[in-house]
C-alpha positions, 0 to 999 in steps of 0.5 A: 683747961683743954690743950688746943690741937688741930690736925688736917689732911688732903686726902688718900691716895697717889701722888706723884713727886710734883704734886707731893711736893705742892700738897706739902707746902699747901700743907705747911701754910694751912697750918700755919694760918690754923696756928695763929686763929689757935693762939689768938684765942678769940675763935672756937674749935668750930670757927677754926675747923671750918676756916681751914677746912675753906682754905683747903677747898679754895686750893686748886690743888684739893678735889674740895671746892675750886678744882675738885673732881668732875661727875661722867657728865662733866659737872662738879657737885661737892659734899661737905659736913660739919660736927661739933660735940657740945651740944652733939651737932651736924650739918652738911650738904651731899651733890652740890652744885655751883657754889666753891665752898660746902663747908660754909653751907654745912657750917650754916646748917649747923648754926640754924639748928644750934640757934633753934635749939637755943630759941626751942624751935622746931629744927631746921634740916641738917642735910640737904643735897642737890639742887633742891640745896642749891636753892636754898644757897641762894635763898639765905644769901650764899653766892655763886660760883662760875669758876669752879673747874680747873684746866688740871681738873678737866684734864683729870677729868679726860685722862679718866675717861680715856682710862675708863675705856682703856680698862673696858678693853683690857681688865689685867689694865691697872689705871690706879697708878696713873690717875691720882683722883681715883681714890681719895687725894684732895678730900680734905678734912680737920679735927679741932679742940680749943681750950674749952674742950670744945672738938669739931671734926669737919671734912669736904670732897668733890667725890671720886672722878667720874661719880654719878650725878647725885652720888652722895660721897661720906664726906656728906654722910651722918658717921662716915666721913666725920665725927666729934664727941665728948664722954665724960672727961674725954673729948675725940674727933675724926675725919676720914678718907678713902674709898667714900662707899666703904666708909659709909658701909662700915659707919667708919668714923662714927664707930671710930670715935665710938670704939675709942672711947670705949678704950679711953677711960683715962689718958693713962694709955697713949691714943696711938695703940687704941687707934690702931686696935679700933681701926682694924677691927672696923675696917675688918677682912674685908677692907677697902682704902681708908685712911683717919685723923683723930684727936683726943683730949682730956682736961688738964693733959697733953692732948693726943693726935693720931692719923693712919692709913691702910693704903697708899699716902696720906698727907696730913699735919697738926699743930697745937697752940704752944708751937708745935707743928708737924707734917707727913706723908703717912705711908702704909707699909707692905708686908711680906706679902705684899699687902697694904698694912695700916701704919699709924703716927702721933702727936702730943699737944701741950696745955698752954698753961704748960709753956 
């Protein structure tokens, strides 16, 4: 048997002390609703991932569903992606209009493919985008949604475009600290494993501000901006955040998992120095803002979870089935420099058998 675990996060980026300390306890009570579907044992790592990853997009405070980001045209279009490793399954949906919840659409497209896989049909998209995506919303029965820009999202969305001509004038203007949607804050994301050893990773955005209508952001693209997988006896998922053009560039959360289960042969290595070791050698010198949650389980261990960022903060939480629970602002340091460096926490999650 598996230790349950689930990590979640809202995305990287600035925040400010008010919206700190409301993605705080956005934080605690998600986590405490991740807590109870883990300990009622009735719901899958997959069930629990999307679940949460739903109540995350239907905060206004998220840039993921209800009050997301809004495109230079002033629309809002959503991207999500669902992954389970056994057997290895995606699906996700990139630029979708019109409807508050992609990762239910991401989590449809999954199930279509595992329910053909099962009946050996041939199988069924695992990425639609745009309003092509849309149609097919309506055509299998998902409805609607009129409300999904929020007053704080439309002013986001004017303070950006008066920023963006402010920089046009002026390139010594930094705009970065005064917009907290230029980066990835309110992307959401969660990794999960149940005690069958079942992981699923799961992640949701509405894009960066001021995105090109159509633009496809990581957390719709195949290895950027999740990943879960199983080798052997281990089992490893993760959701990213960041800067979603980099993420896609370098493949980041495909390449993570992959790097650490190259590292991960048995569990006699804590994750928290394999983590930190892949991070950098795929980010590279070249690095943009990135930032990660992982879990990793072995069966019969404590399961590991780990999170870290290169850039600014990163609010993130865990909690596993025998009450343990922790949530953070994970901070990148500054060096002597004055370089953003990565900064990397973990967590343990005990066998319920262990209680």
């Amino acid at each position: 048997m598996f230790a349950p675990a689930i990590a979640i996060h809202c995305g990287v980026g600035f925040y400010d002390s008010e919206f700190r300390n409301q993605t705080q306890i956005l934080l605690d009570s998600t986590l405490s609703e991740a807590q109870r579907q883990l300990n009622s044992g009735g719901q899958t790592a997959l069930d629990v991932c999307c679940d949460v990853c739903k109540l995350l997009e239907d905060s206004p405070l998220t840039n993921a569903g209800i009050g997301a980001n809004l495109t230079n045209q002033g629309t809002v279009e959503l991207d999500a992606t669902v992954m389970m490793s056994e057997p290895l399954l995606f699906g996700s949906v990139g630029a979708l209009p019109g409807f508050k919840n992609p990762i239910l659409v991401a989590r449809k497209l999954l199930d279509l493919q595992r329910k053909a896989r099962i009946f050996s049909d041939l199988l069924p998209a695992c990425f639609l985008a745009g309003e092509s995506a849309s149609d097919w919303c309506l055509k299998v029965g998902f409805s609607t949604c009129n409300q999904l820009i929020t007053d704080d999202a439309l002013n986001f969305y004017q303070k950006a475009l008066k920023l963006q001509v402010k920089r046009k004038t002026d390139v010594s203007f930094d705009a970065e600290p005064l917009c907290k949607r230029m980066l990835g804050v309110g992307t959401v994301g969660a990794v999960v494993v149940d005690k069958s050893g079942l992981v699923c990773a799961g992640t949701s955005s509405g894009g960066i501000i001021l995105k090109e209508p159509g633009r496809v952001g990581s957390s719709a693209m195949y290895g950027a901006g999740c990943w879960a997988e199983t080798k052997g006896n281990c089992r490893i998922a993760v959701s990213c955040s960041g800067e979603g053009e980099f993420l896609i560039w370098k493949q980041f959360s495909s390449r993570l998992c992959e790097a650490i289960l190259s590292n991960s042969v048995d569990s006699e290595e804590l994750l928290a120095p394999v983590f930190e070791r892949c991070f950098e050698k795929i980010s590279g010198l070249d690095a943009k803002c990135a930032a990660a949650i992982c879990v990793r389980a072995f069966e019969d261990e404590e399961t590991e979870v780990c999170w870290g960022t290169n850039s600014y903060s990163f609010p993130v939480g865990f909690v596993g089935a025998n009450n343990e629970k922790q949530s953070e602002f994970n901070e990148a340091i500054l060096n002597n420099s004055n370089e953003r460096k990565l900064t990397v926490t973990s967590h343990l999650a005990r066998n319920v058998s262990e209680s």
